[in-house]
N, C-alpha and C positions, 0 to 999 in steps of 0.2 A: 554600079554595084560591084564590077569585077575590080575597079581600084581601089574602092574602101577592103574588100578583102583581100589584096596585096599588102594593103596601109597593114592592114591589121594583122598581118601575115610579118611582116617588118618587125614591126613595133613589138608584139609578144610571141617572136620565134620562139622565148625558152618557155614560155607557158605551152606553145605544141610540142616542145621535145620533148614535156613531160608525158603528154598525152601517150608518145609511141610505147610505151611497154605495154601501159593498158589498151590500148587499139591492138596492139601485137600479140595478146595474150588471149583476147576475145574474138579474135580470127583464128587464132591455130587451135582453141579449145572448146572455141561455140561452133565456131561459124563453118570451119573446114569439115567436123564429123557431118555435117548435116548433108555431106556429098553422100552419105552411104545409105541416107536412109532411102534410095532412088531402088535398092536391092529388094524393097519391097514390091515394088514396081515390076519388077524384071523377073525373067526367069533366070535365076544367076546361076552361071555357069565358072566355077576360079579359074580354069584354064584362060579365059576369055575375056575375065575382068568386069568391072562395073560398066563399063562403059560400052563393050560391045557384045556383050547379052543380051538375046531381043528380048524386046519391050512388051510386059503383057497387061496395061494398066492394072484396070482394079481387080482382075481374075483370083489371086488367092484373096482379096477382100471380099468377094460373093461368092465364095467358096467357102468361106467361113462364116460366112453369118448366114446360108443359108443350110449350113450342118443341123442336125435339131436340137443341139445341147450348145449350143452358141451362147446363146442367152442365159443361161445356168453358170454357162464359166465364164459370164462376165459380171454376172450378180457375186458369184465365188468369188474371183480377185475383188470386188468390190467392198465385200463382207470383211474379206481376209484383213484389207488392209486398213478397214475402219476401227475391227479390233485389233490392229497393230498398231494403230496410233491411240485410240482409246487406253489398253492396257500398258503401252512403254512409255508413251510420252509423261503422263504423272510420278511415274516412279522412281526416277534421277529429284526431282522436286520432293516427294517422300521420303526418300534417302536424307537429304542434305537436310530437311527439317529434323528428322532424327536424330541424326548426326551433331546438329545445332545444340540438340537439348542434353546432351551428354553431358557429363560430370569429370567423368574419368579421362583426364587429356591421354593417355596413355593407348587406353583402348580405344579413343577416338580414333588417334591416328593410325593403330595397325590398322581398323576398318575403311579408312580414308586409303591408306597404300592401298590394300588387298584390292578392293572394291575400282580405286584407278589406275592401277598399274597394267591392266591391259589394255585399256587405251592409247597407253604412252611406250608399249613394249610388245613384242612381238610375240607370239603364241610359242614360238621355239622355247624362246627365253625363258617366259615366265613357266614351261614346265619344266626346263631346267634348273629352275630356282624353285621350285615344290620338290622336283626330286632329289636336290641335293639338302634341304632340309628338312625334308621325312624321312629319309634311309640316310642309317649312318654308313660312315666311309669304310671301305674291305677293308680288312684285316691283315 
């Protein structure tokens, strides 16, 4: 077993060299945060760091759910975000069909900019570019 994965360690080196960005990229961006989820864990102290914060397991977890409105805020976030995917998810898809059926290539596309240009631009900017073409320039 451990020679055939040398063999094959040999023979397709550059097939694993490709592997290291993606293996490099899912340890420093998956794998490494999941060290801090331990703070739930702990009584954390910053002075002291994660690691030598004594350890209180599940104390704020039965601490929380045995509050009496526990269950109320967790039906809340639940609600919350059934109608956040409910009401936004179809309406990038409603847009773009409307958008489809227009006529007017003109008006299409200010509503295509307007509508994606915060996505692709930052919130400074783009009220930098409403306020510089709603107010005209001093005098």
């Amino acid at each position: 077993m451990l020679k055939t994965i040398k063999r094959s360690g040999r023979k397709y080196w550059d097939l694993y060299l490709l592997l290291i960005p993606t293996v490099t990229y899912f340890v420093i961006f998956h794998y490494l945060p999941m060290f801090g989820l331990q703070i739930a864990f702990r009584d954390y102290v910053p002075q002291m760091g994660y690691t030598k914060s004594p350890w209180v397991g599940l104390l704020y977890f039965k601490r929380f759910f045995s509050f009496y409105s526990s269950w109320k805020i967790i039906a809340n976030t639940l609600m919350l975000s059934a109608l956040n995917l409910l009401f936004t998810f179809p309406m990038p898809i409603i847009l773009a069909l409307i958008l489809n059926e227009m006529h007017l290539l003109g008006y299409k596309k200010v509503i295509q900019t307007v509508t994606y240009a915060p996505h692709f631009l930052s919130t400074v900017v783009i009220v930098g570019m409403v306020t510089a073409f709603c107010y005209p320039p001093p005098a």
